[in-house]
C-alpha positions as CSV (number, residue, x, y, z in Angstrom):
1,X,-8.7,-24.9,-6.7
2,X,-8.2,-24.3,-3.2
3,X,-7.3,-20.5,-1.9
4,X,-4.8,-19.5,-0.1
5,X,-4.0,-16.8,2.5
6,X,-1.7,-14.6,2.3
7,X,-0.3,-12.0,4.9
8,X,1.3,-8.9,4.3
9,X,2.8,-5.9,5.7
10,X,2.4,-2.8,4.6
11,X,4.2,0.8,5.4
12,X,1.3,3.3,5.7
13,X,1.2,6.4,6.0
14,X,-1.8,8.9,7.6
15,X,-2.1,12.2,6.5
16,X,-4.2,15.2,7.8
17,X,-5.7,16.6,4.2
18,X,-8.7,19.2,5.3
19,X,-11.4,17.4,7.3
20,X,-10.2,14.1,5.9
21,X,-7.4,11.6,6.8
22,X,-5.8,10.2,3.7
23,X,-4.1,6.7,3.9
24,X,-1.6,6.1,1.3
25,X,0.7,2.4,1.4
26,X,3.9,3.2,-1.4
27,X,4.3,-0.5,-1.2
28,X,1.6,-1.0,-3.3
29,X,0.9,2.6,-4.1
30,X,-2.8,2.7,-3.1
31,X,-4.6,5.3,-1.2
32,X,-7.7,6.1,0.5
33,X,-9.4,8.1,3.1
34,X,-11.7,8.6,5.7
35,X,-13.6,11.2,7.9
36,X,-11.4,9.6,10.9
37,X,-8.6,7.7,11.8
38,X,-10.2,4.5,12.7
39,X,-12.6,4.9,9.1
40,X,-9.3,5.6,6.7
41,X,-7.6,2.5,8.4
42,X,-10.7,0.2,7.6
43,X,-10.9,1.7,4.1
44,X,-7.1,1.1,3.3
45,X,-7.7,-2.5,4.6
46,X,-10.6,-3.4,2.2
47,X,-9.0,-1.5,-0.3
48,X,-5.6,-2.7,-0.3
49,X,-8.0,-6.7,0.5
50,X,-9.4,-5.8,-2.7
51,X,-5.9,-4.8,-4.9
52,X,-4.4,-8.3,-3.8
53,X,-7.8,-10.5,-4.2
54,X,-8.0,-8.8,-7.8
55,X,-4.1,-9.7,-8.4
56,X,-4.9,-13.3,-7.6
57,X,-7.9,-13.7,-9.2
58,X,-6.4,-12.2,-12.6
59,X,-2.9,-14.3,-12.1
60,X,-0.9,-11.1,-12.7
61,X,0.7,-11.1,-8.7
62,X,3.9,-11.6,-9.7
63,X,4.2,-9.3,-12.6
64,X,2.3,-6.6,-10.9
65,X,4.1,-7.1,-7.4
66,X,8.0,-7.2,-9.0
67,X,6.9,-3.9,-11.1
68,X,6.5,-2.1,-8.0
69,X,9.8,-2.8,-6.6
70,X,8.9,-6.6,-4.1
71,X,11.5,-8.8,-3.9
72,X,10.7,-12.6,-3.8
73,X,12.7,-14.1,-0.7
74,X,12.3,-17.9,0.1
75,X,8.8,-17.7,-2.4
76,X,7.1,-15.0,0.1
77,X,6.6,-11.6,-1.2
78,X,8.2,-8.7,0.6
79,X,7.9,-5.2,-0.4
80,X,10.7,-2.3,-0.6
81,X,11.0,-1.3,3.5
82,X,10.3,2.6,4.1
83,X,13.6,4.0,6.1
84,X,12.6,7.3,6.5
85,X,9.9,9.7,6.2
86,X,10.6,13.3,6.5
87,X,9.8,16.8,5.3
88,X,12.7,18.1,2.4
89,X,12.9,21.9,2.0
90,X,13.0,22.5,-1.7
91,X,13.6,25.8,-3.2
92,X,12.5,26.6,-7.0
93,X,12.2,29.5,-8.8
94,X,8.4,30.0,-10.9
């Protein structure tokens, strides 16, 4: 059976966590990191490469894909779109 390509995507974020730089995609809620920029970007795309080859291969894409909140428009995939990112003050008592 013949493969084929798919594109995608994905909101990423890049986070400073001590010397490493963490890259985390809530679209498919997959993280990695890096000793740099440029080495946590080239991780999250073999990583995230990996989660969608695995998804095919097992046939669970659609399952998997709609349980994390895609939406199937015109039979392409599209995942929920970020709209804001921002620091919340919360307040609790411990």
């Amino acid at each position: 059976m013949a493969k084929t390509k798919l594109n995608f995507s994905l909101p990423v974020s890049f986070i400073r966590e001590g010397s490493r730089i963490v890259a985390y995609s809530p679209a498919i809620d997959l993280s990695t990191s890096g000793k740099t920029y440029k080495e946590a970007q080239r991780r999250f795309i073999e990583a995230s490469s990996a989660f969608f080859e695995e998804l095919a291969e097992r046939g669970t894409m659609d399952q998997v894909l709609r349980e994390l909140g895609w939406r199937k428009i015109r039979r392409q995939w599209t995942p929920s779109v970020v709209i804001s990112q921002e620091s919340q003050e919360v307040s609790v008592y411990a």
